[in-house]
MDAnalysis code that builds the backbone (N, CA, C; Angstrom):
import MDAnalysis as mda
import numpy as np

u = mda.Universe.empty(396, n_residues=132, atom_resindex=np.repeat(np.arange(132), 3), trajectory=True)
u.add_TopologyAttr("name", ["N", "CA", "C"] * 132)
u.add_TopologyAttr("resid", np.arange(1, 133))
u.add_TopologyAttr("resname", ["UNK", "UNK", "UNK", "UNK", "UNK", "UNK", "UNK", "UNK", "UNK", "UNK", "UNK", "UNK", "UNK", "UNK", "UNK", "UNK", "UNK", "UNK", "UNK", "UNK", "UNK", "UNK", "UNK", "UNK", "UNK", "UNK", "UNK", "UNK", "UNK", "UNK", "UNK", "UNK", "UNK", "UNK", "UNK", "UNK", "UNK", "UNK", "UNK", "UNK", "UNK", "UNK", "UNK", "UNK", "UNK", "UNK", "UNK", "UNK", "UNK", "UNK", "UNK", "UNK", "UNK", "UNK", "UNK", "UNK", "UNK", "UNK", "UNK", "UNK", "UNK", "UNK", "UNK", "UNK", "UNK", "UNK", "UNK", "UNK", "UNK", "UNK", "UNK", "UNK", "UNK", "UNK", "UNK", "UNK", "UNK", "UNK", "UNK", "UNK", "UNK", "UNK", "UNK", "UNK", "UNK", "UNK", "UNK", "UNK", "UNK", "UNK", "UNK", "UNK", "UNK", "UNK", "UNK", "UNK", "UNK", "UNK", "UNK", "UNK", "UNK", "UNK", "UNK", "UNK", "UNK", "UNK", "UNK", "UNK", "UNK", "UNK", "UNK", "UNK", "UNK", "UNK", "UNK", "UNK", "UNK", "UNK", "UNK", "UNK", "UNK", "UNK", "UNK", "UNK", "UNK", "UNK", "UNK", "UNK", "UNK", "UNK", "UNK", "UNK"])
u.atoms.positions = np.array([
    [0.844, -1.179, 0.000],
    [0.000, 0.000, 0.000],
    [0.889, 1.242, 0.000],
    [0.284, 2.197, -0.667],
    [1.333, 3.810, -0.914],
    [1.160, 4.042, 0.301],
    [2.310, 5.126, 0.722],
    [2.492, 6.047, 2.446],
    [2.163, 6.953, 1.446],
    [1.214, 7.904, 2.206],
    [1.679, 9.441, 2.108],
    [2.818, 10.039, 2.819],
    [3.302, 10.506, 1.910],
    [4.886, 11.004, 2.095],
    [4.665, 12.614, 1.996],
    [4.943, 13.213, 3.354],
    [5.138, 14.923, 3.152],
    [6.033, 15.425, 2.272],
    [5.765, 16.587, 1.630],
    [6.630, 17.255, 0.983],
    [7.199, 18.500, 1.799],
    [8.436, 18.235, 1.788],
    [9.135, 19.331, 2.660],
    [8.860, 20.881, 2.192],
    [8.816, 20.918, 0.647],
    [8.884, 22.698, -0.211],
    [7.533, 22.937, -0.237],
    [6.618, 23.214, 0.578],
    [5.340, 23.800, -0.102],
    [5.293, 24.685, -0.929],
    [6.153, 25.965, -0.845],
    [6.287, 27.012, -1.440],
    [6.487, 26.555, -2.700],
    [7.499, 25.862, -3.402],
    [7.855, 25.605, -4.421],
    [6.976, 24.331, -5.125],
    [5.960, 23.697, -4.303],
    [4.702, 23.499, -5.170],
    [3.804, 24.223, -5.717],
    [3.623, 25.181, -4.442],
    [2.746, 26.333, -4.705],
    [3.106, 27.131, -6.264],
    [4.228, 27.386, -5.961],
    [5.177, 28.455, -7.115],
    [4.833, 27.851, -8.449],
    [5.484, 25.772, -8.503],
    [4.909, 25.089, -9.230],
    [3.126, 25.145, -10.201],
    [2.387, 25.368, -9.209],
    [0.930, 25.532, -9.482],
    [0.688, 26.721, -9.895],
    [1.329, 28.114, -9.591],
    [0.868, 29.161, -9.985],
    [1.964, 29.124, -11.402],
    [2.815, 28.433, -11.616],
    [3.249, 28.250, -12.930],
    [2.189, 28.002, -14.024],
    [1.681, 26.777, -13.514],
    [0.577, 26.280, -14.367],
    [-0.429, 26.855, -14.214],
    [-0.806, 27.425, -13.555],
    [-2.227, 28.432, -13.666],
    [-2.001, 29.291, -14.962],
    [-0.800, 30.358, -15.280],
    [-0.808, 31.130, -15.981],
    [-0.476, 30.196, -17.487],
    [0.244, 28.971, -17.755],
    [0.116, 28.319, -18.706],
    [-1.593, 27.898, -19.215],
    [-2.352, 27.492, -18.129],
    [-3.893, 27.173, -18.385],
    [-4.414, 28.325, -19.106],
    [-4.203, 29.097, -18.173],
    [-4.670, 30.758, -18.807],
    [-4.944, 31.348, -20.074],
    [-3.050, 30.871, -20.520],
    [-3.090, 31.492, -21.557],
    [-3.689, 30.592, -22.997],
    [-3.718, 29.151, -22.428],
    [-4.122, 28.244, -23.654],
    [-5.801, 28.403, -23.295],
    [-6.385, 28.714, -22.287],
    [-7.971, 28.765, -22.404],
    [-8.047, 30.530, -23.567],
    [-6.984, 31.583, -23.609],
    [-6.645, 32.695, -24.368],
    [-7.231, 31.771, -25.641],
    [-6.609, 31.080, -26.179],
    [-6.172, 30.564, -27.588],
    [-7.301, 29.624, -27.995],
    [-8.373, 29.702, -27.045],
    [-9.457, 28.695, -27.258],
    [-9.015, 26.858, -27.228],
    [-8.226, 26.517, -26.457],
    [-7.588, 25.510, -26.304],
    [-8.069, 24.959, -24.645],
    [-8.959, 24.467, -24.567],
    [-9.494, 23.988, -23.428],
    [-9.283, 22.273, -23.221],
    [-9.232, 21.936, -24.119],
    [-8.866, 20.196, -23.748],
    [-7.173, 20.593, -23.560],
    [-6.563, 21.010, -24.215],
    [-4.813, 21.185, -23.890],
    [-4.581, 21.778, -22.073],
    [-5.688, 22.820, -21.916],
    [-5.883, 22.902, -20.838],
    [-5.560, 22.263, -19.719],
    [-6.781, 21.165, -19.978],
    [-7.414, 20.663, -19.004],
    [-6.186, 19.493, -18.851],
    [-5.468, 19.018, -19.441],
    [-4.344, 18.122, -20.273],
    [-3.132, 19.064, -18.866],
    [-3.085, 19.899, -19.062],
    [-1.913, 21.139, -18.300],
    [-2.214, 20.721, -17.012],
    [-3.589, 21.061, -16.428],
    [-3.929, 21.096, -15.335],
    [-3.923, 19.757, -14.463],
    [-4.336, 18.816, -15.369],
    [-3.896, 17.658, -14.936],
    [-2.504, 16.807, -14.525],
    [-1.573, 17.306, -15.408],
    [-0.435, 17.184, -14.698],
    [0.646, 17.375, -13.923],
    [1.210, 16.797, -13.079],
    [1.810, 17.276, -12.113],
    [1.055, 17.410, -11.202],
    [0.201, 16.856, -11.171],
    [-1.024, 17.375, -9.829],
    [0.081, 16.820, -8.726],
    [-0.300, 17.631, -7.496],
    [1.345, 17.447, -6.038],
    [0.754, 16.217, -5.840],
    [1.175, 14.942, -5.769],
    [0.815, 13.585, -5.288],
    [1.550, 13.573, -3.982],
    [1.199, 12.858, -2.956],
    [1.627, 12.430, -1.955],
    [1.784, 13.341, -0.822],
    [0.754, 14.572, -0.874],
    [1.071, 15.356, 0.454],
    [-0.089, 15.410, 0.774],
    [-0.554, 16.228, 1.907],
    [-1.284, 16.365, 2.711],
    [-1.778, 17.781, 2.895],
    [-0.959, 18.692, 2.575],
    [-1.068, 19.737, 2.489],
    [-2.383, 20.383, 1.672],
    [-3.268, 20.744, 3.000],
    [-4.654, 21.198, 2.413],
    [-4.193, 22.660, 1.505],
    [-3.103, 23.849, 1.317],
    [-2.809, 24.631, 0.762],
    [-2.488, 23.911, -0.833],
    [-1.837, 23.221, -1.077],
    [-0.981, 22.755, -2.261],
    [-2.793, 22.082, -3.234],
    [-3.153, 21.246, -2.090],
    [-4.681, 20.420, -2.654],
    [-5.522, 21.448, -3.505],
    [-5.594, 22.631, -2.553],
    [-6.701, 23.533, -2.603],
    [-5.991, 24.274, -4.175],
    [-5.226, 24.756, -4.109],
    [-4.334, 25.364, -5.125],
    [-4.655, 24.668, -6.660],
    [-4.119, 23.610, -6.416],
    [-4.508, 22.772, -7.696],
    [-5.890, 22.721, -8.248],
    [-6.460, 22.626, -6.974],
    [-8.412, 22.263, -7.766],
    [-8.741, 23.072, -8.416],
    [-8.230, 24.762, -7.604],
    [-8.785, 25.733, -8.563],
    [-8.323, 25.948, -9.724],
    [-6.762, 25.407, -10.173],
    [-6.010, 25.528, -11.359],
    [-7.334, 24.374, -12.361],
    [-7.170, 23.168, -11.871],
    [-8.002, 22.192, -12.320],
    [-9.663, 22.139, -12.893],
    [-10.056, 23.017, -11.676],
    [-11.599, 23.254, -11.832],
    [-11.614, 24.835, -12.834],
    [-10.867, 25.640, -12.811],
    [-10.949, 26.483, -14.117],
    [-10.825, 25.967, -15.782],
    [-10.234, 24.625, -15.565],
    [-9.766, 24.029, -16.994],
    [-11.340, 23.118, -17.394],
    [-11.943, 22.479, -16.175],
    [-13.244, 22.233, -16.336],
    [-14.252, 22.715, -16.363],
    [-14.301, 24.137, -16.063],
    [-15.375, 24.402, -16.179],
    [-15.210, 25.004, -17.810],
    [-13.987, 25.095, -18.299],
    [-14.154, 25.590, -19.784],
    [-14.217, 25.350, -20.271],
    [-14.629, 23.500, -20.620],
    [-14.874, 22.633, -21.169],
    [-16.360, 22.979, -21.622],
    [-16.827, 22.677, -23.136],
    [-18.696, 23.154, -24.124],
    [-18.160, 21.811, -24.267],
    [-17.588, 21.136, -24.884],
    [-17.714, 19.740, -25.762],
    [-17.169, 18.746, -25.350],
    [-18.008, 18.231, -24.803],
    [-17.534, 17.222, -23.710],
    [-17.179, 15.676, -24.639],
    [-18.074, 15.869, -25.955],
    [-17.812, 14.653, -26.543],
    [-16.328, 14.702, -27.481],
    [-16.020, 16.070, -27.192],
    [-14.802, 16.357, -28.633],
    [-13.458, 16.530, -27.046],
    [-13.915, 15.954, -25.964],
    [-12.762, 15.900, -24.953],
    [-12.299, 14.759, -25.118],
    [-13.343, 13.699, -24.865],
    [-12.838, 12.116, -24.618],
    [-12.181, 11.673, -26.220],
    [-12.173, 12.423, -27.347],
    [-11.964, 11.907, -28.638],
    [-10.691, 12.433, -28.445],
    [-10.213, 13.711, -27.551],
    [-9.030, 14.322, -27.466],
    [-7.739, 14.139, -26.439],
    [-8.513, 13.176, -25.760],
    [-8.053, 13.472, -24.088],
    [-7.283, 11.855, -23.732],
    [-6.280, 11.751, -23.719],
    [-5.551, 10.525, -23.735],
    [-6.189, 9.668, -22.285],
    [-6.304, 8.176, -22.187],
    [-6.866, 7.462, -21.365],
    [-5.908, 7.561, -19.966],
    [-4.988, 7.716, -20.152],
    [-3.748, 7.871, -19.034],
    [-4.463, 9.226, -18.407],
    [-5.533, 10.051, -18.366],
    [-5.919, 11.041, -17.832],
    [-7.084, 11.064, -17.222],
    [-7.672, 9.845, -17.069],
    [-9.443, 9.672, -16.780],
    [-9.529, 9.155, -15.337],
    [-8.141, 8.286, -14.460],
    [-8.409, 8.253, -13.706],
    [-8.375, 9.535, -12.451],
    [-7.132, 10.675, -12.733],
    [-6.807, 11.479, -12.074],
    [-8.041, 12.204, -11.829],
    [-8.362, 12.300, -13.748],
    [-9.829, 13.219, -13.839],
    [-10.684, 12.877, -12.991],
    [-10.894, 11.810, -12.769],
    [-12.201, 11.512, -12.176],
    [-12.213, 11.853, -10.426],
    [-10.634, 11.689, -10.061],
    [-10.812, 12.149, -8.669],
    [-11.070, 13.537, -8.327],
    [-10.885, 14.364, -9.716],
    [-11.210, 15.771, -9.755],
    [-12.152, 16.211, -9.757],
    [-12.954, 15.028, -10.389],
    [-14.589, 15.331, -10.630],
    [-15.216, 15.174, -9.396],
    [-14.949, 13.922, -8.800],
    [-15.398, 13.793, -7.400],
    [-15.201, 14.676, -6.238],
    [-14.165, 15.643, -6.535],
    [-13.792, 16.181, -5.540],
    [-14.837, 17.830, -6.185],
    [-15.201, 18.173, -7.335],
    [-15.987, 18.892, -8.110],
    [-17.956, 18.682, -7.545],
    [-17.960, 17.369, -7.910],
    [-19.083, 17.001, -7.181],
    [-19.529, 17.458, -5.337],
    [-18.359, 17.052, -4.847],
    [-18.114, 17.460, -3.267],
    [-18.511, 18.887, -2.642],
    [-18.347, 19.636, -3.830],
    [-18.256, 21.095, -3.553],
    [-19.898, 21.595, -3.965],
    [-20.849, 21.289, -3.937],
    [-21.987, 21.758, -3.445],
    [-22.654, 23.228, -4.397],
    [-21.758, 23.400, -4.959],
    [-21.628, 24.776, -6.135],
    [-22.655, 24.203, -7.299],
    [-23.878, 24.417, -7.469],
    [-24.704, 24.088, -8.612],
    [-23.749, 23.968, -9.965],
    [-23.423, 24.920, -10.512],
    [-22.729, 25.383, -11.704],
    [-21.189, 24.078, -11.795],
    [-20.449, 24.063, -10.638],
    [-19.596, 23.194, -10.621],
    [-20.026, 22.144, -10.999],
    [-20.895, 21.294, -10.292],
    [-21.547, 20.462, -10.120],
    [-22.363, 19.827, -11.215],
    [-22.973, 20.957, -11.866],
    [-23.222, 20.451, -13.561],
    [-22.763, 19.778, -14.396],
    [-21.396, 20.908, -14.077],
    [-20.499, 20.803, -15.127],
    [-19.608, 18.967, -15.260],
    [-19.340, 18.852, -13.615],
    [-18.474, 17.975, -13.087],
    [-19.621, 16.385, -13.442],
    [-20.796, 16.459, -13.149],
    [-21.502, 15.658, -13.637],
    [-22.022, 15.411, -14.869],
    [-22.076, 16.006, -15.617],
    [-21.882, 15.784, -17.114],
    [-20.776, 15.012, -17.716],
    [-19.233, 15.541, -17.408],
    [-18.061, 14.933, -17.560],
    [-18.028, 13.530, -17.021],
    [-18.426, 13.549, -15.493],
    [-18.518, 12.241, -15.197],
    [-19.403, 11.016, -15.961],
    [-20.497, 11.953, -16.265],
    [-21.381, 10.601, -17.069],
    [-20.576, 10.127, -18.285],
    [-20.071, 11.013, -19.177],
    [-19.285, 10.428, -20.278],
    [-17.970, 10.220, -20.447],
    [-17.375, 9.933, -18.511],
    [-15.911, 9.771, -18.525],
    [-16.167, 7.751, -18.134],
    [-17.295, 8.054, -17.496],
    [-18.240, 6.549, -17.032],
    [-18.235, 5.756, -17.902],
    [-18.820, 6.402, -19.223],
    [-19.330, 5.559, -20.224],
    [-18.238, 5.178, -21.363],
    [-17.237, 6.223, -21.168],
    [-15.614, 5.746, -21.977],
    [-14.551, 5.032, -21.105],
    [-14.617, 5.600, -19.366],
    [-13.588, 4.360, -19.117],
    [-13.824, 3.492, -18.332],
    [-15.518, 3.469, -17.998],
    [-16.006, 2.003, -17.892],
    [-16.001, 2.278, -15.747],
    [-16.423, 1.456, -15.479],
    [-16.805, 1.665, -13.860],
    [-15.434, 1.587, -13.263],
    [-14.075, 0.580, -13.580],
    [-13.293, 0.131, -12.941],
    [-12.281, 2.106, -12.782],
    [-12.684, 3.190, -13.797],
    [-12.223, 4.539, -13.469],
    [-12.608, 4.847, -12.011],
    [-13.543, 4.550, -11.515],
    [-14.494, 4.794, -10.432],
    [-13.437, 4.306, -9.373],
    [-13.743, 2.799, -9.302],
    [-13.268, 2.047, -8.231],
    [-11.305, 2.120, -8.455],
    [-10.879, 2.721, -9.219],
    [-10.119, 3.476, -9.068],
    [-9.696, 4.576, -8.310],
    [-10.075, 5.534, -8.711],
    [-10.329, 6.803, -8.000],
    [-10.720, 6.938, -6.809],
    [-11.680, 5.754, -6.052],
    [-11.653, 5.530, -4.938],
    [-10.521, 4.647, -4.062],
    [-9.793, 3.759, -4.913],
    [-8.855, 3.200, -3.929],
    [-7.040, 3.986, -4.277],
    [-7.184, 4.828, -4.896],
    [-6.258, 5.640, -5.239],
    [-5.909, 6.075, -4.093],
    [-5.298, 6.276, -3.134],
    [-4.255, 6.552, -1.862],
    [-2.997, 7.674, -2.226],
    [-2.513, 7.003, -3.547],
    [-1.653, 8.402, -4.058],
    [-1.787, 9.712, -4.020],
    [-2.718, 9.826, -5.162],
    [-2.976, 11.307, -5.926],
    [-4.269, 11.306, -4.840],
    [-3.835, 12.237, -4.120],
    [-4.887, 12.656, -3.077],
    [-5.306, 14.034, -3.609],
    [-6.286, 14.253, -4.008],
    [-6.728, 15.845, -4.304],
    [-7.763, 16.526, -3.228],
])
């Protein structure tokens, strides 16, 4: 089973994340929202605990989702190596009680369901790593 393992640099995750915020930024500029969402997804801080670094990311993350219109021209775009992370994003999207989030995050989920099948799910739930 994975340990969560602290990360000693918060700052320099943080720094990390506000890197990628302004990369998201500028590709949601260019009408590029699946490349986005692709940005935001990686590097997500795995293995800390740190409710600052967590929180940081979602919002980098949840700006790349909510700029998502074509949800069917994502999964045609969006490599399979990305559906399980996604989905803990979604869940953690769902969590947040925000109508508008919540739309959005459930929509994605129904057709992240129906492309990577239930075992994304029971994934995302026994995932211990990538804690978001």
């Amino acid at each position: 089973m994975a340990e969560i393992v602290e990360v000693d640099n918060y700052e320099a995750i943080i720094t990390s994340i506000e890197h990628k915020s302004r990369k998201i930024e500028s590709l949601l500029e260019q009408y590029k929202p699946v490349e986005a969402l692709k940005t935001a997804l990686e590097g997500s801080p795995p293995k800390t605990k740190d409710e600052r670094c967590k929180s940081s990311n979602w919002i980098v993350v949840h700006r790349a989702i909510m700029a998502i219109k074509d949800v069917d021209s994502l999964f045609s775009a969006l490599d399979p190596e990305y559906y399980d992370i996604l989905m803990k994003y979604l869940s953690r999207g769902l969590s947040t009680g925000d109508c508008p989030t919540c739309d959005q995050c459930k929509m994605i989920h129904e057709k992240l369901t129906e492309k990577a099948g239930l075992g994304c799910i029971l994934r995302c739930l026994a995932d211990t790593v990538n804690t978001v």
